[in-house]
N, C-alpha and C positions, 0 to 999 in steps of 0.2 A: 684459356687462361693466358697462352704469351702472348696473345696479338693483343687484349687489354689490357696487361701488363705494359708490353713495347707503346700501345699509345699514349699508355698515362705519362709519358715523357716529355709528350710535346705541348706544349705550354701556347692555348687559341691566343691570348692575345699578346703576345711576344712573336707569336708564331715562327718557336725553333723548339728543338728539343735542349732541356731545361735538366739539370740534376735533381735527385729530390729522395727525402729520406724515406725507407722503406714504409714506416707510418703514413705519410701520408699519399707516396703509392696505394696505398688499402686503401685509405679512403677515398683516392679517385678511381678505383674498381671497385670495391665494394667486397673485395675477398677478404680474410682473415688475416692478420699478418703474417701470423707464423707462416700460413701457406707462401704467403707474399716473399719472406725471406727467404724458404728454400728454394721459390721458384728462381729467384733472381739470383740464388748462387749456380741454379742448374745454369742461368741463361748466361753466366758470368764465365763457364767451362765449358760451353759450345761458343764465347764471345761474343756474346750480345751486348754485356754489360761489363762494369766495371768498377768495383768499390773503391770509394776512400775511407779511412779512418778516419774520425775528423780529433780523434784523442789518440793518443800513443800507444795508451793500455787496451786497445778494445774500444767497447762503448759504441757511440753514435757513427754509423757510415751511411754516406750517402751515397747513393750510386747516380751513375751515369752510364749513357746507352754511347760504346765504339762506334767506329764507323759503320760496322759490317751489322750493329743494331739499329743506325740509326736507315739505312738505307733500307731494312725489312719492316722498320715501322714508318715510315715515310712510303712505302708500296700501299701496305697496309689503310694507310690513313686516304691513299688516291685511290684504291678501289673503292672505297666504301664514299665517297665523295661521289664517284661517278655512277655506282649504284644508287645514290640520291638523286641523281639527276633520270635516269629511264624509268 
């Protein structure tokens, strides 16, 4: 679940890693959200991630992947590249 988690970050035709609301995180894995959001607060307190509030109260946060996430899903994304190629 973290490594499709961590690449749902990277956005192919911009090709960078991109913030993005939990919802739609889930829908580019295909997990449930609710899973979606605990995962992303675990991955938030090991520093993967990183929420914003986008309201004062609560409500809508979007996350973004730190440095130390974006370099484990940028591994991520070149293994699996070069395992497409052998």
């Amino acid at each position: 679940m973290k490594e499709k988690i961590l690449r749902a970050f990277y956005h192919k035709s911009r090709r960078e890693f991109t913030p993005w609301l939990a919802t739609e995180i889930a829908k580019r894995t295909g997990f449930p959200p609710d899973e979606v959001n605990a995962h992303l607060g675990g991955l938030a307190r090991s520093g993967h991630t990183k929420p914003h509030n986008l309201e004062r109260r609560g409500g809508t946060t979007i996350w973004e992947l730190t440095a130390l996430g974006k370099i484990e899903a940028g591994a991520i994304i070149a293994a699996q590249a070069v395992a497409r190629l052998a």
